[in-house]
VEXTORDREN-951722 format. One record per residue: x, y negated, z negated of N, C-alpha, C in turn. Coordinates in steps of 0.05 Angstrom, whole numbers, padded with zeros to 5 digits, always signed. Layout:
// residues N
XYZXYZXYZ/...
This chain:
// residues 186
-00964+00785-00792-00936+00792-00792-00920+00769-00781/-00900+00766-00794-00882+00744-00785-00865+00753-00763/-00854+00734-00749-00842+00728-00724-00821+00716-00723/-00803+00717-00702-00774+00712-00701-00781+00689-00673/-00780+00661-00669-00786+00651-00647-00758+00638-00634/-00756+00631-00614-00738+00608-00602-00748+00600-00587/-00742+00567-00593-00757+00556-00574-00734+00533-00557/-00726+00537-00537-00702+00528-00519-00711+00502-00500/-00690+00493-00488-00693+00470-00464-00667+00467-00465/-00656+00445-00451-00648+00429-00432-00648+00400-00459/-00626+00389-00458-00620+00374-00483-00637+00344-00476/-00650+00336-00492-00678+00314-00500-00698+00324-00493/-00701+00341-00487-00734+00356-00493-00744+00355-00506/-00741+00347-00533-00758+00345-00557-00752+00361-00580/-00741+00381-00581-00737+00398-00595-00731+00394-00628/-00719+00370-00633-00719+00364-00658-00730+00354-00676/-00760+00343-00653-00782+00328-00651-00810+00347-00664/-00801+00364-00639-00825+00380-00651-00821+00410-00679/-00796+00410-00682-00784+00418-00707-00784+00407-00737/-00790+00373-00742-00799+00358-00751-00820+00360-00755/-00845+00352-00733-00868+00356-00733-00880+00390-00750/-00869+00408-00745-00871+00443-00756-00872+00436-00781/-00849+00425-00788-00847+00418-00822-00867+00405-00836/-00865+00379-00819-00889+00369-00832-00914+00379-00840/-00930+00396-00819-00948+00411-00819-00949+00430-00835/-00927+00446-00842-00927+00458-00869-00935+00448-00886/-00915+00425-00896-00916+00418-00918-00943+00406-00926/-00956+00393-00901-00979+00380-00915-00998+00391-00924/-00998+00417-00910-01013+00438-00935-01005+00460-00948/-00980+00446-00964-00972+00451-00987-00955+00469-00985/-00941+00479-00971-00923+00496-00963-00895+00492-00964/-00876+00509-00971-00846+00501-00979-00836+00512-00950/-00816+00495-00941-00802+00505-00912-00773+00492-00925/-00754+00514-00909-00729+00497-00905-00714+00502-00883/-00699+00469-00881-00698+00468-00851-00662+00470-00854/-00652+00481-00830-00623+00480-00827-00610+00470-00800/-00593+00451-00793-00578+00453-00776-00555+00455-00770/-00531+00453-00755-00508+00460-00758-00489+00439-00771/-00468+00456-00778-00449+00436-00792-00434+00425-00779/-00427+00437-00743-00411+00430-00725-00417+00401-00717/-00458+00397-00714-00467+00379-00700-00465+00342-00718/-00450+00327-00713-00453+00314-00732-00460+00280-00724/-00471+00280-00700-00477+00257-00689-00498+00241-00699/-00514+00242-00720-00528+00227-00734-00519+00230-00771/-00495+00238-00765-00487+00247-00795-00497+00280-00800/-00476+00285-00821-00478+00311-00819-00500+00321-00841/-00520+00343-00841-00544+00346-00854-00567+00329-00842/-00564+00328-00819-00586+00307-00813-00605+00321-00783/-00628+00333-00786-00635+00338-00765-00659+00305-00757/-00638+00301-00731-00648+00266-00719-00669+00274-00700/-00692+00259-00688-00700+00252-00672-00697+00234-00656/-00699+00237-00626-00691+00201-00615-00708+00191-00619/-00735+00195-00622-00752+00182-00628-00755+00168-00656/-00729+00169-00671-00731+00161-00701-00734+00180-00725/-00755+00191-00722-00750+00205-00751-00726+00221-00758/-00728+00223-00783-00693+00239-00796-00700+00258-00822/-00695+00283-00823-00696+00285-00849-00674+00314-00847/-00666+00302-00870-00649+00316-00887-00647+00353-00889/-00622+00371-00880-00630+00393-00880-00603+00410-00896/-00610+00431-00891-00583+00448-00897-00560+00460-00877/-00549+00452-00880-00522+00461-00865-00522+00497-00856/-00516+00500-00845-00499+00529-00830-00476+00518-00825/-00452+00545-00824-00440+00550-00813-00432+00576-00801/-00407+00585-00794-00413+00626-00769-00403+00628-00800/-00415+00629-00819-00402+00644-00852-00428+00647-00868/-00444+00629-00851-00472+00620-00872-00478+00653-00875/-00488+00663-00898-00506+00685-00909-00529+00685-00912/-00549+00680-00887-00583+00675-00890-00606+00692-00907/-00588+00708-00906-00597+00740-00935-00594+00734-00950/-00566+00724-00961-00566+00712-00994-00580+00683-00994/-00575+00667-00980-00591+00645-00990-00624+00644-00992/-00643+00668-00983-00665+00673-00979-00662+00692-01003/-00653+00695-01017-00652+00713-01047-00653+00682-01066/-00639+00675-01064-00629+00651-01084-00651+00624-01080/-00659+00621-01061-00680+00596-01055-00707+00595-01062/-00718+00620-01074-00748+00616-01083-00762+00621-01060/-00788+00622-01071-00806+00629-01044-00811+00606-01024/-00812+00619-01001-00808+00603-00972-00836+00607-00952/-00847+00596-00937-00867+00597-00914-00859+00603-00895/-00835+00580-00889-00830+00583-00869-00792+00578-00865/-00781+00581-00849-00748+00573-00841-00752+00557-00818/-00733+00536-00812-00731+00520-00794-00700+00520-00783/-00706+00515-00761-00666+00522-00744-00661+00498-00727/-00658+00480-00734-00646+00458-00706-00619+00472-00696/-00605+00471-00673-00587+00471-00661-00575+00497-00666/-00606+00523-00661-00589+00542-00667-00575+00559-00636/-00564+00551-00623-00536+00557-00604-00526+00565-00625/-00519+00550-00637-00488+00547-00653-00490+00570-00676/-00514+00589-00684-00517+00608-00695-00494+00635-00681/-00486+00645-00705-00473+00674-00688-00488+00707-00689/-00483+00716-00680-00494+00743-00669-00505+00753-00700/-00495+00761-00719-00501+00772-00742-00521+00752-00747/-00517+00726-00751-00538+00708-00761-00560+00713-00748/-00572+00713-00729-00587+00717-00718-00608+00747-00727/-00593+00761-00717-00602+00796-00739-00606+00791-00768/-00598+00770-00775-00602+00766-00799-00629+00755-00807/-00636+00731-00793-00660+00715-00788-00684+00738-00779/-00673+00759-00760-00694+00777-00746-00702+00792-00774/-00682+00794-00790-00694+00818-00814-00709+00797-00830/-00702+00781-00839-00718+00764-00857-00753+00766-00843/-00756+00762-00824-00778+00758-00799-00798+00787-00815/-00777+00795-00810-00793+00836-00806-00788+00842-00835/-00777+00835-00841-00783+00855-00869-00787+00837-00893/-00780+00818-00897-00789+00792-00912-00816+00785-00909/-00826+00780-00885-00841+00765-00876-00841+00736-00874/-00825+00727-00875-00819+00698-00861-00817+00681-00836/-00841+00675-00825-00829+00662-00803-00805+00646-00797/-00791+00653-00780-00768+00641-00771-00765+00628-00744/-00770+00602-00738-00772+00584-00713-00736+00570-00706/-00728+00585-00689-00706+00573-00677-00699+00551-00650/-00687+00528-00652-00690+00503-00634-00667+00506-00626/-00661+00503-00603-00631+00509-00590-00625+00504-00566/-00600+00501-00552-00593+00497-00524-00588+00529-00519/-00605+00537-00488-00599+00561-00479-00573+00562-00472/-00558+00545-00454-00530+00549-00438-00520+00520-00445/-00501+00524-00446-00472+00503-00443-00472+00488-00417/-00454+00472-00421-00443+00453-00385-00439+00461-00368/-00430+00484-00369-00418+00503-00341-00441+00531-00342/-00470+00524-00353-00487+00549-00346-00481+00570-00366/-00468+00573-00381-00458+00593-00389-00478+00607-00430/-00488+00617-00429-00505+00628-00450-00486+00621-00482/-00504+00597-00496-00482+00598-00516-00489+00626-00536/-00477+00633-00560-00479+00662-00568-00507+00663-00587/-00508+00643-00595-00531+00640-00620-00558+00647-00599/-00555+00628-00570-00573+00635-00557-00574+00663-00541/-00559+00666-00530-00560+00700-00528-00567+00715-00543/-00562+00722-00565-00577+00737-00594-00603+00731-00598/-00617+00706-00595-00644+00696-00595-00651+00709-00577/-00641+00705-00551-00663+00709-00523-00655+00742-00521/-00653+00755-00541-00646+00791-00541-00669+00802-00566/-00669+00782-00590-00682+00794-00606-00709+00771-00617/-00710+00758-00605-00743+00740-00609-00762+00757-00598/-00778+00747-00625-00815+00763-00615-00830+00740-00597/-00822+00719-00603-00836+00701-00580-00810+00675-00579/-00813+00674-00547-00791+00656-00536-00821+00635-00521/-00809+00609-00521-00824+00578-00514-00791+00565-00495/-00798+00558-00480-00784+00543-00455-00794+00511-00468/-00784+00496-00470-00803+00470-00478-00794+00449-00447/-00811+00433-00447-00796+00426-00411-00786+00388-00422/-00773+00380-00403-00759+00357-00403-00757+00356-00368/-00745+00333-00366-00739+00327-00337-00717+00314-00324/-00706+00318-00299-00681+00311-00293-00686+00289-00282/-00667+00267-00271-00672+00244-00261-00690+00241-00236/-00678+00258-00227-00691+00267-00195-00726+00275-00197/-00731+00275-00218-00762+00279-00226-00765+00319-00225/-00741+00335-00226-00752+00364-00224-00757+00360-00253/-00755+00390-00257-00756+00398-00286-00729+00402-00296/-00719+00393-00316-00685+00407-00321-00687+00427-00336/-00657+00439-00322-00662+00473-00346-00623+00477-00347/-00616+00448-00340-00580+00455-00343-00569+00432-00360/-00546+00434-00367-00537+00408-00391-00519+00407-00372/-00512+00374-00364-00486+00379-00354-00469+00360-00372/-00448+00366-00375-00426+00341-00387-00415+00324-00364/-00414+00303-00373-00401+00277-00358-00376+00254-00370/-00359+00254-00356-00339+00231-00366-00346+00204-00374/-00329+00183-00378-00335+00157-00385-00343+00150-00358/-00336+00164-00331-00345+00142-00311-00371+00158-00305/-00386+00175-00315-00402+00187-00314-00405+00204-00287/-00382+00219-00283-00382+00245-00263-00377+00274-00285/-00387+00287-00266-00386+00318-00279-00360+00317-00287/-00362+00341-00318-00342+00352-00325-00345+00383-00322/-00315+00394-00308-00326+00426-00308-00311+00439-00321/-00299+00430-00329-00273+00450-00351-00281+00445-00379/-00270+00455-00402-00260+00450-00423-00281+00468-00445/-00273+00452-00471-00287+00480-00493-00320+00476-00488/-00327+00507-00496-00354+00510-00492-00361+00483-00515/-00361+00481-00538-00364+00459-00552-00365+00434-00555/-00375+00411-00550-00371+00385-00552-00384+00371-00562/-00387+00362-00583-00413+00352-00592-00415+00314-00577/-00434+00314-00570-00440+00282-00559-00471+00279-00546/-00474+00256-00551-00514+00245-00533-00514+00243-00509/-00524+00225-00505-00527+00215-00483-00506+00206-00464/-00489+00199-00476-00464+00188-00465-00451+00217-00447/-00453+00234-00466-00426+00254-00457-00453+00278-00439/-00478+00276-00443-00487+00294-00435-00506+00290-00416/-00519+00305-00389-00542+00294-00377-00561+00320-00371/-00588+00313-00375-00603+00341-00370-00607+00347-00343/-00607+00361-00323-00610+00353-00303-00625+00385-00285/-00635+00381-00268-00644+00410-00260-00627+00419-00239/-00627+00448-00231-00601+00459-00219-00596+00459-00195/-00614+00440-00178-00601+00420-00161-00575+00407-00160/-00588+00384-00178-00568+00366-00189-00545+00372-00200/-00545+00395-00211-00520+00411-00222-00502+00419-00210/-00523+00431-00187-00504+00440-00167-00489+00423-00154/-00507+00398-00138-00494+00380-00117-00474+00356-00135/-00468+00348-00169-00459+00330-00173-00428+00338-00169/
């Protein structure tokens, strides 16, 4: 029986890495997957789920309009679904992915940030961490050597930011992983 997964962290944990790697492993024995990430995210160009570690390959867009029911009608037979950056999924989408799981039978593996800059649950992840059959924590680390489990945003002079839209897309520059220490005391 297929499964509805998310698998979360704290931003450079790997997650797009080992989402990549999933695919590949399909495919090499012979298996059709398709992979999606958002249309909001566009820091390596848009359709592009990146690794920092280099690899790149090419995916399909979402957006809060995407119809994961109809395009799983229209796409031919599937193994598997792939989700980079699914935060940015909305509530329906998600139930949507869960039915495909359960009554399709499709595995469906979701990669995502649990919370925003200010802690706060983005919605795609909330809907995951309510209706996944199996949730994975993947770990990364904060400077300080803990474990990180918070994103914080930072300015050009690189101090915390605590205001502004849940949304921002940026790397390294605008973002730091850090554990909730560090979150707390910056």
């Amino acid at each position: 029986m297929a499964k509805l997964f998310f698998r979360y962290a704290a931003m450079n944990a790997g997650k797009s890495t080992a989402l990549l790697q999933v695919a590949y492993n399909y495919e090499e024995r012979g298996h059709r997957v398709r992979l999606f990430t958002a249309q909001v995210d566009d820091r390596y160009g848009r359709g592009q789920i990146t690794s920092r570690l280099g690899p790149q390959r090419e995916a399909e867009l979402f957006q809060p309009d995407t119809d994961f029911l109809a395009l799983f009608q229209t796409g031919g037979k599937v193994a598997c679904i792939l989700i980079d950056e699914a935060q940015f999924l909305q509530k329906n989408q998600v139930w949507a992915l869960h039915e495909l799981a359960h009554l399709h039978n499709v595995p469906v593996i979701c990669y995502g940030l649990r919370t925003d800059f200010q802690g706060e649950l983005f919605s795609g992840s909330a809907s995951l961490l309510a209706l996944a059959d199996e949730m994975d924590e993947m770990k990364t680390i904060c400077d300080c050597g803990r474990k990180a489990t918070m994103n914080m945003r930072v300015d050009a002079n690189n101090r915390k930011v605590t205001e502004g839209q849940q949304v921002e897309i940026g790397g390294n520059a605008r973002y730091r992983s850090v554990c909730g220490r560090c979150f707390r005391q910056s």
